[in-house]
Residue frames relative to the residue before (quaternion, step in Angstrom):
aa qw qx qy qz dx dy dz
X 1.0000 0.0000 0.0000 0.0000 0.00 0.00 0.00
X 0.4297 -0.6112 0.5532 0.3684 3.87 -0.82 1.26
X 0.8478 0.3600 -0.2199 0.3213 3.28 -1.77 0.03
X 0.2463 -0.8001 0.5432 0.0641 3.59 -1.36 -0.08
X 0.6556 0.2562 -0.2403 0.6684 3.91 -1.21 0.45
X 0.6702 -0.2779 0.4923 0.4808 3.63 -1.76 -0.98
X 0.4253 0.5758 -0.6434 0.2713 3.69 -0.01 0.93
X 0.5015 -0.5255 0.4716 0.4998 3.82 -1.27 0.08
X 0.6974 -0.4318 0.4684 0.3283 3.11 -2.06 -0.38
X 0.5955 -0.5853 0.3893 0.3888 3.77 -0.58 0.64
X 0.8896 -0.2432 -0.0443 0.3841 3.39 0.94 -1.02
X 0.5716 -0.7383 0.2473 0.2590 3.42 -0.47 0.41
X 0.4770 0.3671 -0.5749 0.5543 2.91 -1.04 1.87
X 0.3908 0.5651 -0.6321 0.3584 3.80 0.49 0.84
X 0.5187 0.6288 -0.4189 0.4001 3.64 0.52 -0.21
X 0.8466 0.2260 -0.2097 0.4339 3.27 0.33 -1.39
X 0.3696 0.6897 -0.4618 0.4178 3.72 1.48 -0.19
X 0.9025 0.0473 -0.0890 0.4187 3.56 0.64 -1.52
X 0.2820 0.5814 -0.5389 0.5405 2.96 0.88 1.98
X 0.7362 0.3023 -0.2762 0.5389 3.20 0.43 -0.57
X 0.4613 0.6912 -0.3928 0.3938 3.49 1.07 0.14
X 0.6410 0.6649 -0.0275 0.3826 2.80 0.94 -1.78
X 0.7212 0.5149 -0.1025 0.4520 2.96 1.03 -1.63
X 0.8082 0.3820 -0.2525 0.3702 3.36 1.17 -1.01
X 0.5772 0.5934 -0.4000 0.3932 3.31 1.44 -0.03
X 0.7315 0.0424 -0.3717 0.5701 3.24 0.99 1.12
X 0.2816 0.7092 -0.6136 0.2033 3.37 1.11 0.87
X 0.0102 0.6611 -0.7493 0.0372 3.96 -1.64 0.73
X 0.8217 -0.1890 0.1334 0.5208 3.37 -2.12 0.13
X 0.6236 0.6383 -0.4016 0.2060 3.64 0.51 -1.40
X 0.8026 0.4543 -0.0833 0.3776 2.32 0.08 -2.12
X 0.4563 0.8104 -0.1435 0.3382 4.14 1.51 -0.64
X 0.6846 0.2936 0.0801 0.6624 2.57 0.98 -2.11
X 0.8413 0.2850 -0.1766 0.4241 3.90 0.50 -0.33
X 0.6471 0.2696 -0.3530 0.6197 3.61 1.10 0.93
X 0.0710 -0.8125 0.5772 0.0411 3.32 -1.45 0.78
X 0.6695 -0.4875 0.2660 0.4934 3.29 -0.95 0.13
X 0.6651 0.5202 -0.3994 0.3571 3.23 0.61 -0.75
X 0.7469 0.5097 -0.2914 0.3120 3.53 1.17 -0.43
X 0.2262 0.7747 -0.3880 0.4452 3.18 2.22 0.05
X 0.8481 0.1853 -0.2096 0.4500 3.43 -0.33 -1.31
X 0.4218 0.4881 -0.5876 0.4884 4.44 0.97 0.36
X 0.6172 0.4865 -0.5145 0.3432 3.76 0.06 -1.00
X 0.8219 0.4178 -0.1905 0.3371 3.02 0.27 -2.01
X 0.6032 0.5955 -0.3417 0.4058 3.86 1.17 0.42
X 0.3781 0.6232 -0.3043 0.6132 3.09 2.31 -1.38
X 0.7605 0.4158 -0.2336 0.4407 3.84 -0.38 -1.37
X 0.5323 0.5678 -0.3404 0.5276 3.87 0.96 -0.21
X 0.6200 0.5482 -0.2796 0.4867 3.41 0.49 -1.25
X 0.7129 0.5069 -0.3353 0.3499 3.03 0.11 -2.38
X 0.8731 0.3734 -0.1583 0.2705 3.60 0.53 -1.55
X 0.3358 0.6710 -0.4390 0.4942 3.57 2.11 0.31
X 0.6201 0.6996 -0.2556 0.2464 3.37 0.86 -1.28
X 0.8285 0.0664 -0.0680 0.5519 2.90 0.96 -1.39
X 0.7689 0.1134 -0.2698 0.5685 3.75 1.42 0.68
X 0.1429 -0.8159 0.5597 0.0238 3.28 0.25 1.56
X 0.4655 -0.6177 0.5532 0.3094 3.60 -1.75 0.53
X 0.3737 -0.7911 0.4771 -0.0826 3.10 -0.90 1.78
X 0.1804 -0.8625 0.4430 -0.1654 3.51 0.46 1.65
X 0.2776 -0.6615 0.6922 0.0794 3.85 -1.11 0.83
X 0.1566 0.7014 -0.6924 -0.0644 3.47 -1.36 0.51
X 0.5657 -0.6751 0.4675 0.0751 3.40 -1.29 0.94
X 0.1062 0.8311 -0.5450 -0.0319 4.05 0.63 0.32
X 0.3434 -0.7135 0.5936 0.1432 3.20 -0.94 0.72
X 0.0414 -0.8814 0.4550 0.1201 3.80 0.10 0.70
X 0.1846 -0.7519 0.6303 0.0573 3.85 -1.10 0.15
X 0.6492 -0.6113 0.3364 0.3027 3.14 -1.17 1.56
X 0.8643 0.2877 -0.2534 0.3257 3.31 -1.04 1.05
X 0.6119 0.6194 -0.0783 0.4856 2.69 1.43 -0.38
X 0.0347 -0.8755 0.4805 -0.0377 3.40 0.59 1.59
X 0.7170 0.5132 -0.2064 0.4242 3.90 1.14 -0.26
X 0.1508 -0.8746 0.4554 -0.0699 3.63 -0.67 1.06
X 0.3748 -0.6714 0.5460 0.3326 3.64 -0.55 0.33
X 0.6552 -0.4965 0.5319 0.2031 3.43 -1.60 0.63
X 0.4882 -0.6626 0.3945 0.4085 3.60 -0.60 0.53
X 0.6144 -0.4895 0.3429 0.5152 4.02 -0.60 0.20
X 0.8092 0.3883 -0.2712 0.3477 3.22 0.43 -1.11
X 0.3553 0.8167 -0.4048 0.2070 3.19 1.28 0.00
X 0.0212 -0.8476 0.5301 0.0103 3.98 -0.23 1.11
X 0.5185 -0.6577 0.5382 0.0950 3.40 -0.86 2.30
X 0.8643 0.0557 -0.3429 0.3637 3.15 -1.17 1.58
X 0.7502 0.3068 -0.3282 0.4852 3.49 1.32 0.20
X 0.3829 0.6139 -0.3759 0.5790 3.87 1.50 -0.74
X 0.0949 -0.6387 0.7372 -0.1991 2.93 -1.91 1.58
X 0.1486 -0.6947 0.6524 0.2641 3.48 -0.71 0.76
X 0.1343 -0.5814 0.7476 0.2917 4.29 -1.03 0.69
X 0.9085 -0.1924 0.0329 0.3696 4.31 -0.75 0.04
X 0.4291 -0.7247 0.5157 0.1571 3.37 -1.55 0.09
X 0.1664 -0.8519 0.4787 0.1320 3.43 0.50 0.93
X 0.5608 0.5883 -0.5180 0.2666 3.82 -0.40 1.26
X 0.3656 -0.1533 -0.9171 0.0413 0.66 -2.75 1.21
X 0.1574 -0.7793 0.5104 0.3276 3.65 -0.37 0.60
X 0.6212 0.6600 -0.3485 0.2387 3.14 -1.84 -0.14
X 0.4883 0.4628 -0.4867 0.5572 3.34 1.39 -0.40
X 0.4908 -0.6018 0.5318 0.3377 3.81 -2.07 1.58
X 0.6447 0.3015 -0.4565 0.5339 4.43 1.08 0.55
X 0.4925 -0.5604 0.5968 0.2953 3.61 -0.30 1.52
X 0.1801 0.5529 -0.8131 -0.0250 3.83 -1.96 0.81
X 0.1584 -0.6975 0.6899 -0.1118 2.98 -1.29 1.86
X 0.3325 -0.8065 0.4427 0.2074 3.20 -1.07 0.75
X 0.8717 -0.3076 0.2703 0.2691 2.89 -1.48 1.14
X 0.2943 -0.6522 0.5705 0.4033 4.78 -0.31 0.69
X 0.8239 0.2154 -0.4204 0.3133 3.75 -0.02 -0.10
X 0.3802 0.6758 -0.5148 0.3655 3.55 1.02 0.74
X 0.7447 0.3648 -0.1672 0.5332 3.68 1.25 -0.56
X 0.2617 -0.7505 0.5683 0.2127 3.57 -1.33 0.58
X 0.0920 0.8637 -0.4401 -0.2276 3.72 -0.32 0.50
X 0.2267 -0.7946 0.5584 0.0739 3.72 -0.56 1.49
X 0.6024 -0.6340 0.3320 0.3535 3.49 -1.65 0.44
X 0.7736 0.1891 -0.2794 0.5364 3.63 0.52 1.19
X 0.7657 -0.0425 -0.2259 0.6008 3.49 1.12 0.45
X 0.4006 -0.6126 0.6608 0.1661 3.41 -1.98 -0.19
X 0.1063 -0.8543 0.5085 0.0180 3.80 -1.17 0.97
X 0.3407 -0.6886 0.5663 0.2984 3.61 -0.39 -0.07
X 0.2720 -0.8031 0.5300 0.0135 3.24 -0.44 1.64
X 0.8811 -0.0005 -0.1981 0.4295 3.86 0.44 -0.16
X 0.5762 0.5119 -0.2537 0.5844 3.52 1.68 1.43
X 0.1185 -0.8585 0.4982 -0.0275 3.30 -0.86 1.29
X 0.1547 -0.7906 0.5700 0.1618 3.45 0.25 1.47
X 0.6075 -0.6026 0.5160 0.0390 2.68 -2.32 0.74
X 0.4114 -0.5969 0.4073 0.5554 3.81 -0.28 0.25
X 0.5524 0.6499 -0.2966 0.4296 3.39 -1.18 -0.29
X 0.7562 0.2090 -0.0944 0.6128 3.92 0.76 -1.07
X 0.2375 -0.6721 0.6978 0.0705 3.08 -1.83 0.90
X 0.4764 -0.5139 0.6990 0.1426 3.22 -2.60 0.17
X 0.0310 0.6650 -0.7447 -0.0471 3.64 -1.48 0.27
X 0.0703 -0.6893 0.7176 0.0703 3.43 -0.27 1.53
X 0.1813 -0.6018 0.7540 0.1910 3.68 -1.84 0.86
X 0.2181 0.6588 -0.7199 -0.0113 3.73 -1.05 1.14
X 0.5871 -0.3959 0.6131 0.3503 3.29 -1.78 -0.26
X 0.0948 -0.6070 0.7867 0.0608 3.12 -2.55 1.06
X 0.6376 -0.3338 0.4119 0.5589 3.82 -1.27 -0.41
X 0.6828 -0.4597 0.5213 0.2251 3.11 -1.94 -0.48
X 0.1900 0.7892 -0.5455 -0.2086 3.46 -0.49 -0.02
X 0.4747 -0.6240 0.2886 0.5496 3.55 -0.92 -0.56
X 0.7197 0.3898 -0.5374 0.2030 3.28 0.27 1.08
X 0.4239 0.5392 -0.5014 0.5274 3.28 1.51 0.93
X 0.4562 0.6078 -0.5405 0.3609 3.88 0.90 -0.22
X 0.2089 -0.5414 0.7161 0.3880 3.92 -0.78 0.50
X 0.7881 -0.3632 0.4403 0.2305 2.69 -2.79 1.07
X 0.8433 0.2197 -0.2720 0.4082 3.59 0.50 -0.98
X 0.5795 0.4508 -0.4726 0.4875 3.70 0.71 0.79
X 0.3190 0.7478 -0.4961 0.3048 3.88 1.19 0.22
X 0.6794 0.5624 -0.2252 0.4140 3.61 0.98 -1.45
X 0.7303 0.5163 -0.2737 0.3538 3.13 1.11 -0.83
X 0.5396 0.6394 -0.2151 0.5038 3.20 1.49 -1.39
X 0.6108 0.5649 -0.2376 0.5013 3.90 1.23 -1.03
X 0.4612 0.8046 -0.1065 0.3586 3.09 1.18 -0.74
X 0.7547 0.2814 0.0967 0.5848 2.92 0.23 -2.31
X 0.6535 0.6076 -0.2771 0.3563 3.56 1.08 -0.54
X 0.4562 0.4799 -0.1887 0.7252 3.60 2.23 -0.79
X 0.6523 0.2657 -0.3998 0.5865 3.99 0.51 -0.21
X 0.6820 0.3481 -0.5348 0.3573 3.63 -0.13 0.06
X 0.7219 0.4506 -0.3907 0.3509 3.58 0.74 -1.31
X 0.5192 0.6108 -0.4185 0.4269 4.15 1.43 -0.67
X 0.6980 0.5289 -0.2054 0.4368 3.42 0.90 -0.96
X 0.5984 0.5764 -0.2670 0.4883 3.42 1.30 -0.25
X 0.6629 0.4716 -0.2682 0.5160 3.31 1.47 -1.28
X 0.5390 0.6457 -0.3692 0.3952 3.28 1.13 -0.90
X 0.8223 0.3723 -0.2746 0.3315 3.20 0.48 -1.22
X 0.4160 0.7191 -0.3909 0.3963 3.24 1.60 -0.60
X 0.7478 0.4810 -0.2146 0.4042 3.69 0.72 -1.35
X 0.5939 0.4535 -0.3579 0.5600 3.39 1.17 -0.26
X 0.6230 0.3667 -0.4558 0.5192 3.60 0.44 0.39
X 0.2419 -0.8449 0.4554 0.1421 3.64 0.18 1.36
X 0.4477 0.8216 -0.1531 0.3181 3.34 1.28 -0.18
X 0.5716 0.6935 -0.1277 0.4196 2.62 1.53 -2.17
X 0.2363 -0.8142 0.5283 0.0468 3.57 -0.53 1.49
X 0.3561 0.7767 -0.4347 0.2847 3.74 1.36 0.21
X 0.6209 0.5144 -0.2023 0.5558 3.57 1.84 -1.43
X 0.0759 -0.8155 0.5575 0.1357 3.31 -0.11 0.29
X 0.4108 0.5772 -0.4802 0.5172 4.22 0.57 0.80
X 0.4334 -0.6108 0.6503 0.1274 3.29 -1.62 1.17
X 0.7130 0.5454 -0.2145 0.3849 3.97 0.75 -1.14
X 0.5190 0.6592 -0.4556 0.2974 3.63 1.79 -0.84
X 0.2006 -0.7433 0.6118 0.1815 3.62 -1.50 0.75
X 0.2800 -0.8941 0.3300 0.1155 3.42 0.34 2.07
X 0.5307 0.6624 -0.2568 0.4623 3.45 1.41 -0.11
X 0.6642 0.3265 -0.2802 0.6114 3.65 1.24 -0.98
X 0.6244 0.5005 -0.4689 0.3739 3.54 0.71 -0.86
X 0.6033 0.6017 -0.2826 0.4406 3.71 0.94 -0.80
X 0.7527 0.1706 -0.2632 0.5789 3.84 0.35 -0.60
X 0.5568 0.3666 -0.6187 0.4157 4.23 0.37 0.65
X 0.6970 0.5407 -0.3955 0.2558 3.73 1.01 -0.20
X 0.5953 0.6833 -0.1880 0.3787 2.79 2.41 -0.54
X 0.5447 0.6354 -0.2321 0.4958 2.98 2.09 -0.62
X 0.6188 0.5249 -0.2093 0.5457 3.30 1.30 -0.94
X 0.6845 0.2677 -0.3716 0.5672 3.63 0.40 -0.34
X 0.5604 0.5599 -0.4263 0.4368 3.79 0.46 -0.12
X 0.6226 0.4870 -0.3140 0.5259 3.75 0.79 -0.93
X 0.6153 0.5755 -0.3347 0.4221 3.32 0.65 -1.73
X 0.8677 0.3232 -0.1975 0.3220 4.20 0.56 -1.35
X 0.4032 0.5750 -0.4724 0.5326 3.35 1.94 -0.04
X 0.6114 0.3396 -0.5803 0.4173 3.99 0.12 -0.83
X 0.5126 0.7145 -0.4496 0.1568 3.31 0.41 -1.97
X 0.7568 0.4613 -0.0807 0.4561 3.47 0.38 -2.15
X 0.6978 0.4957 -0.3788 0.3519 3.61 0.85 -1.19
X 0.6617 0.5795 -0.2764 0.3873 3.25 1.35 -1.26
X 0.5164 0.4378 -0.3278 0.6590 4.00 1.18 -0.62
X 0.6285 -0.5538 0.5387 0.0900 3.69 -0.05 0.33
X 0.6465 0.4244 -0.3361 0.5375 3.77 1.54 0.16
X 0.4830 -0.6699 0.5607 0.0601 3.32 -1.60 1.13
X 0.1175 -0.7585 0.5974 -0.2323 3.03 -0.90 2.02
X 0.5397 -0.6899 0.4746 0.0864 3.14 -0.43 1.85
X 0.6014 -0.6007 0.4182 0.3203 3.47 -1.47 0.43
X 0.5531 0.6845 -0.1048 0.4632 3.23 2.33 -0.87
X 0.3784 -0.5965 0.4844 0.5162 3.49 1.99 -0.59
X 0.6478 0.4574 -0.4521 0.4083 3.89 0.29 0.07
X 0.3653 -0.6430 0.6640 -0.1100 2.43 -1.34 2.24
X 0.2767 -0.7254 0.6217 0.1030 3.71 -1.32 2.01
X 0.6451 -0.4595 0.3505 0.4999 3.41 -1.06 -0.62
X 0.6986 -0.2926 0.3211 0.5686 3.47 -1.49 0.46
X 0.4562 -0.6230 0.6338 0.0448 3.58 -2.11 0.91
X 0.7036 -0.3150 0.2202 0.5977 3.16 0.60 -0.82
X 0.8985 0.2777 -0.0592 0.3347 3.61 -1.82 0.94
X 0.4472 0.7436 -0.2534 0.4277 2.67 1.55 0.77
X 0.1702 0.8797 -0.4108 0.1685 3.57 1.06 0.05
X 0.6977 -0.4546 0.5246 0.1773 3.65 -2.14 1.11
X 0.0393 0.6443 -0.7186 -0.2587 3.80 -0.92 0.32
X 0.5061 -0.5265 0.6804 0.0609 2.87 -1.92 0.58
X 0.2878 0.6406 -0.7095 0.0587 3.41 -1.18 0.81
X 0.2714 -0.7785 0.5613 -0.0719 3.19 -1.56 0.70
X 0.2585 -0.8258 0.5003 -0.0292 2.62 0.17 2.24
X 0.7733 -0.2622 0.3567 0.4539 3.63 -2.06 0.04
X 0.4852 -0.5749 0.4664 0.4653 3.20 -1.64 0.10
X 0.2333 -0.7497 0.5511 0.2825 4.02 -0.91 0.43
């Protein structure tokens, strides 16, 4: 794995390297004939998601504000239905953060306003919200996991593939699509207990997944002022 501590990975494409790793140390006809490349890089987005969910990358934006002016645009990267603003630091700059108050702000689907405050030119905002994961905001030592969950989505795919008995990918009259289906289910189950164990989150015998256990934690980056 590139990199070290909670830094990222030098470069991208360690994910699907140790996915497809993963995959082949018990890869056979099945698993051959019923995954493709193209489905490599869905898993390893599915397993992105999973891990935004429950430790999203935690971002800072700077707003430059101007007198009268009580409405603002959303940061760019800002992504509708999963982005969260957690506070609004204003007037910024004071070394005791004053943030304002959740019903002092409106947040809409492409900007935000201050509802019972009018900033002044001259003063700024620092909204802190949330974006998805990628793999180069994944710290180095949550990579394994994320790699993980990515071999439990693509098993779980094959799995499901076999339970359509139908499925003309298998090409054998003798296959029993039902057992072949729950040993992939067992495998992608193993594959998401490490996955979870290794991110430090608890995963019932039931598949229910609690919050992070321990050492889990938000990165922070801090972009220009916008």
């Amino acid at each position: 794995m590139s990199g070290t501590g909670t830094g990222t990975p030098v470069s991208v494409g360690w994910l699907e390297a140790r996915l497809r790793s993963l995959v082949n140390e018990i890869q056979t006809v099945d698993a051959k004939q019923l995954i493709s490349d193209v489905n490599y890089s869905s898993h390893i987005d599915g397993a992105l998601r999973l891990y935004s969910g429950l430790n999203p990358h935690i971002k800072t934006a700077t707003v430059t504000l101007a007198t009268g002016d009580y409405e603002y645009d959303l940061p760019t990267d800002w992504e509708p239905g999963f982005s969260a603003v957690y506070s609004i630091e204003y007037p910024s700059g004071s070394q005791e953060p004053d943030y304002l108050a959740r019903d002092d702000y409106l947040i809409g689907p492409s900007s935000w306003r201050f509802l019972d405050v009018t900033p002044t030119t001259g003063e700024s905002a620092i909204v802190t919200y949330s974006i998805g994961q990628t793999e180069t905001t994944v710290p180095a030592n949550a990579l394994e996991g994320v790699a993980q969950l990515s071999a439990a989505l693509a098993c779980y795919a094959i799995a499901a593939k076999f339970a359509a008995t139908t499925n003309p990918a298998v090409q054998a009259d003798s296959i029993d699509y039902r057992s072949k289906s729950d040993q992939w289910l067992s495998i992608a189950r193993r594959f998401e207990q490490t996955g979870y164990r290794i991110l430090g989150i608890d995963m019932t015998s039931s598949g229910t997944v609690s919050q992070p256990s321990y050492g889990v934690t938000a990165q922070w980056e801090y972009p220009l002022a916008g």
